[in-house]
N, C-alpha and C positions, 0 to 999 in steps of 0.2 A: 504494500500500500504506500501511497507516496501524500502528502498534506504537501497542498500547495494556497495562496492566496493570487488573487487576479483581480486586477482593477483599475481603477483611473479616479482622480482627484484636482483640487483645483491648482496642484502642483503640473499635471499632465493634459487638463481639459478646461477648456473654458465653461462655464455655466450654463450657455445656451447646449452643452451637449448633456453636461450631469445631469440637467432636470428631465430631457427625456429621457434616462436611465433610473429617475429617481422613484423609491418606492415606499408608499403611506405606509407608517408603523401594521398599521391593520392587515397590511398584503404581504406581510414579510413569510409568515410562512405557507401562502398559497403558492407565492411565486420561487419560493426555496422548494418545495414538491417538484412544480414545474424545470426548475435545475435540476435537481436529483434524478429524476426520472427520464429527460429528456437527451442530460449531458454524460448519466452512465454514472455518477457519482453514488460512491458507499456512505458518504457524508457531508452536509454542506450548511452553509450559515450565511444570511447573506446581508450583509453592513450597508445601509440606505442613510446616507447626511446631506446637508445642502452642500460639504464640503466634501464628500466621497460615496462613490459607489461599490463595494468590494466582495467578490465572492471566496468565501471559506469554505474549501473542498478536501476530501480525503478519495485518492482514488486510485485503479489498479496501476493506470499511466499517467503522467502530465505529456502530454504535446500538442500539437496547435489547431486543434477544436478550439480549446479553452476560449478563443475570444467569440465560436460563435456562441456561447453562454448568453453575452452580453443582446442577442441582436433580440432574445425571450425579452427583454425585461421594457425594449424599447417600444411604443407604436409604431414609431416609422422605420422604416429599414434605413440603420446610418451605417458608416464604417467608424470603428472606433478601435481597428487595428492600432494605430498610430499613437493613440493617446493609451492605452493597455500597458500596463506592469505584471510582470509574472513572477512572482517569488515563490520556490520551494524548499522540500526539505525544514532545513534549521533559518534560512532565510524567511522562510513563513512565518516562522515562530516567533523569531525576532520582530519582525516588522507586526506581528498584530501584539507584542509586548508595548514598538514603539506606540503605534495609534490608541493604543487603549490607557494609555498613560499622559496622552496629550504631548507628545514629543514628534509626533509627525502634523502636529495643528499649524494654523494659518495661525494662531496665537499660543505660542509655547507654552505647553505644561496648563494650558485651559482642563477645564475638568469637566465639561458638559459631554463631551467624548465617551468619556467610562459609563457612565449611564445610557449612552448609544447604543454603545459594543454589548452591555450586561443588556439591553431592553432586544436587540438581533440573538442573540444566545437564546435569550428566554423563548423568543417566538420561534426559534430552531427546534430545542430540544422540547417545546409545548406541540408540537408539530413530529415529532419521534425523528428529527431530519440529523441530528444529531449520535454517535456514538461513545465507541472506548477511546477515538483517538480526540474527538475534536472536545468531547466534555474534560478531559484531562490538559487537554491545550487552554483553552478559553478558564478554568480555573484556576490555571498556574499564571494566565494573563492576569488574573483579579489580583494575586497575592504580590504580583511582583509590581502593579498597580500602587499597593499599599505600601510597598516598603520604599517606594519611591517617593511618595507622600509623607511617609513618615522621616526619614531620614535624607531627603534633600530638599532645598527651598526653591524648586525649579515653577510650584504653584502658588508662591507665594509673592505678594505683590501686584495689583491693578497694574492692568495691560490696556485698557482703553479708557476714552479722557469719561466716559461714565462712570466708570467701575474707579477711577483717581477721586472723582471729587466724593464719590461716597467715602473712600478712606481715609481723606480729610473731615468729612463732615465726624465721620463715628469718634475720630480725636480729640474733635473739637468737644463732641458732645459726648463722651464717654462711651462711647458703645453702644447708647440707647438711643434709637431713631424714632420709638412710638410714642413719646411724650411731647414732638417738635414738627410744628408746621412747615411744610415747604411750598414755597413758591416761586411756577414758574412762570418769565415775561416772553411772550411770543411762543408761539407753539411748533418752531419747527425740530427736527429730525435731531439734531443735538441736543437741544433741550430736550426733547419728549424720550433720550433716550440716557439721560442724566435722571428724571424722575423715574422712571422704571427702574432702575437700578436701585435709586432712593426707596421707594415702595416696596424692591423685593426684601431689602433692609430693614422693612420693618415701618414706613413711615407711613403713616394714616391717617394723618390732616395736611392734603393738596390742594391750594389754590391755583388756576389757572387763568390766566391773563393775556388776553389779545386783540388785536387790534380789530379782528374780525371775532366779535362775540359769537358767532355759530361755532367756532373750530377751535373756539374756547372750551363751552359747553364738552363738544364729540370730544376731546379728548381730560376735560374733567371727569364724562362718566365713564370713561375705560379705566380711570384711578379711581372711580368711589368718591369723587373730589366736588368741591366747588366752583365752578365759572364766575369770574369776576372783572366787569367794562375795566378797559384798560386805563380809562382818567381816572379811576379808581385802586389803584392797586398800590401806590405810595401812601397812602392813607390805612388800606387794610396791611401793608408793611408792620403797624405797630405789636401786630399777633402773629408777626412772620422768625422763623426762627434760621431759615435756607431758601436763599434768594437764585433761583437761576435763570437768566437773562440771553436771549437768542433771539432781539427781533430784527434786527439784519437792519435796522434804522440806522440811516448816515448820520445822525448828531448822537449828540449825550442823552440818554432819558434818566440818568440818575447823578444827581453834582453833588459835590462834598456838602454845600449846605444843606441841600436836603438831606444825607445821610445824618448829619449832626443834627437838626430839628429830629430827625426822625428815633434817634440813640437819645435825644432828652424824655423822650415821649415813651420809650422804653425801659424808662431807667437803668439804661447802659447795661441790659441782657447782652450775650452775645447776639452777634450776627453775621452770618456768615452768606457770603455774596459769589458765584461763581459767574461770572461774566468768561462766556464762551461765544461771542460777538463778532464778528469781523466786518466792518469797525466797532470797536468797542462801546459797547453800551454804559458802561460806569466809568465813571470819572476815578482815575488811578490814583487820584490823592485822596480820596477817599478809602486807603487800604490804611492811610496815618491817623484813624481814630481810633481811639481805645476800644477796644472789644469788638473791631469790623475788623473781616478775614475778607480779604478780596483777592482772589484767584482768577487769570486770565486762561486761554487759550493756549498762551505758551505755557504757562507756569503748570497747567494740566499734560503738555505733551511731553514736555522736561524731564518730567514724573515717569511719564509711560517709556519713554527711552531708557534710562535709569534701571526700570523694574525689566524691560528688556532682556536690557546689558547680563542685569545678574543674573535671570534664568540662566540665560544663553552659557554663562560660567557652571552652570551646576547639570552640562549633559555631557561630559566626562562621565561622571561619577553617574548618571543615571544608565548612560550606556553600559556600564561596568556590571550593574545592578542586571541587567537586560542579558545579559551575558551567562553571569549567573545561573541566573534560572534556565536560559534557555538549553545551556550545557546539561543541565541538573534533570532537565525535562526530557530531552532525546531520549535515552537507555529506557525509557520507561514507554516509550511510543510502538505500540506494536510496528515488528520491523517489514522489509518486502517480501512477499507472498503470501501474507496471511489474508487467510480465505473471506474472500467476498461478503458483504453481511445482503440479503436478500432486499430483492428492490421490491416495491409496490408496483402493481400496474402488469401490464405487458410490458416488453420492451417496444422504445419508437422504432417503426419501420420509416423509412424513407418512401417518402411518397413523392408522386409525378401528377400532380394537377393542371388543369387546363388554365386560360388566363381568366383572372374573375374581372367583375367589375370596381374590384377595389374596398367592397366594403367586407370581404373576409380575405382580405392578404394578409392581417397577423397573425390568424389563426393555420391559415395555409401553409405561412413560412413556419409556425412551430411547428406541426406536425412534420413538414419535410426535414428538418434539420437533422441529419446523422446524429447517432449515439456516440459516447465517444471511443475515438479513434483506436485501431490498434497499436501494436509498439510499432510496427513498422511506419507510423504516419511520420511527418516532418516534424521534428520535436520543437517546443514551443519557443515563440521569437522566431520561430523561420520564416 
């Protein structure tokens, strides 16, 4: 038996091809059957992200079918030879040690990843699509998950200017987010993506302020929040505890004097102001009053370079970890020739259909598509 991984990413593929490869949590294991059965696999798992598409197989050969796997999962018939990776053996192993640990991420050492990989397992082996080799691989992927969590700080540290100003905010205010109102000025895409983060944190009194009151409103009630007219929103300031500001307005909408009327009228609470503007929405001298934190655009990417940097220093040590296990893991993987575990189904025959009018050609291309290949076929990469 050979475990091999196959796939493409937004390392390999642009977005416009992932998403026609992409598949809802709900279809993983209808369309992992559809793999197993189709492509000859003893075992298979198949990893559906907006940042990768990946099939986990165990099977008697690896050679160069493997990418017609990929043509199942698409509606339209594309070629995605080009963009396709093939890693076997202890290469397998390796690399879904890296992904599952957020070392092969578009943001290093993220961790929303491991909850991907564990949620595709789940729908694998809740599906029987799973065996001895791939249930013993995918839980030595968890443990070597955790020790990489546990003993390097490769997940530690805000990577994006949302996820920054929440780790200043929670400093500022001890850790406790659900005691303090935030608000934010203009509703676009930065901003709205600084309060989500604020909220998953815990914060449960959101003002939301814009210049167009409707798109106020639609995005206060995605928070549970309040909409408030924009000539209004330095006034409801004096019950605000996190200010964040993104209305793309060319002047100033907040000047040092009105921060300081607004800090008497508070009795010099803190207040913490994240202007992520370009051009700046608060007036920069206004960071020199007592108990105002004001935080720009740069002063948030600064941050995210930084917490970068140091990941980037702690995948040494996490590859060595990777290493480890995966050494540790082979002697225990059943080796080559052990026997077949029984398929569902008939086997696919290759079928020769006539040309339709187009509305069953996905269903025509799966049923023709060869089982896979013998040893004799052109081995994979070819």
């Amino acid at each position: 038996m050979s475990i091999f991984v196959a796939g493409l990413s937004y390392k390999t593929a642009p977005v416009e091809l992932r998403e026609q490869l992409a598949v809802t949590p709900s279809q993983l294991g209808c369309h992992g059957c559809r793999l197993r059965i189709v492509g000859g696999l003893n075992e298979v798992v198949l990893l559906s992200t907006c940042n990768r598409v990946e099939v986990y197989g165990v099977a008697p050969s690896v050679n160069g079918n493997v990418k017609s796997l990929f043509q199942l999962l698409s509606k339209y018939v594309c070629d995605v030879r080009e963009h396709l990776y093939v890693h076997e053996g202890a290469d397998a192993v390796a690399h879904l040690f890296s992904v599952a640990s957020g070392l092969d991420s578009m943001v290093i050492g993220e961790t929303e990843i491991t909850g991907q990989v564990k949620q595709a397992y789940e729908a694998a082996h809740a599906a029987r699509l799973t065996g001895g080799t791939l249930n013993r691989v995918f839980q030595k992927a968890f443990q070597a998950v955790k020790e990489i969590r546990t003993h390097t700080a490769v997940g530690r540290g805000a990577t994006s200017v949302g996820s920054v100003a929440v780790e200043l905010a929670e400093k500022i205010f001890r850790h406790d987010l659900s005691k303090h109102t935030v608000m934010i000025i203009g509703a676009g895409k930065m901003g709205e993506a600084c309060v989500r983060h604020l909220a998953k944190k815990g914060a449960q009194s959101i003002l939301v302020s814009n210049r167009s009151f409707d798109r106020a409103q639609a995005l206060a009630t995605e928070f549970n929040g309040h909409a408030i007219r924009f000539d209004d929103c330095l006034a409801r300031m004096a019950d605000v505890d996190i200010v964040v500001s993104s209305t793309g307005c060319p002047q100033t909408i907040l000047h040092r004097a009105d921060v300081e009327k607004l800090m008497q009228t508070r009795r010099n609470r803190p207040l913490f102001l994240i202007d992520i503007a370009v051009p700046r929405d608060i007036d920069p001298d206004a960071q020199h009053i007592d108990n105002v934190y004001l935080y720009n655009i740069d002063d948030l990417e600064a941050i995210v370079r930084q917490n970068v940097h140091h990941r980037e220093q702690e995948l040494a040590l996490c590859r060595t970890i990777i290493e480890k296990h995966t050494a540790a893991l082979l002697p225990k993987l059943p080796g080559e020739g052990a026997a077949p575990a029984p398929l569902p189904g008939k086997p696919v025959r290759r079928e020769h259909r006539p040309p339709s009018d187009g509305k069953d050609d996905h269903d025509t291309r799966i049923q023709s598509q060869p089982g896979w290949l013998p040893d004799s076929a052109p081995a994979v990469g070819s």
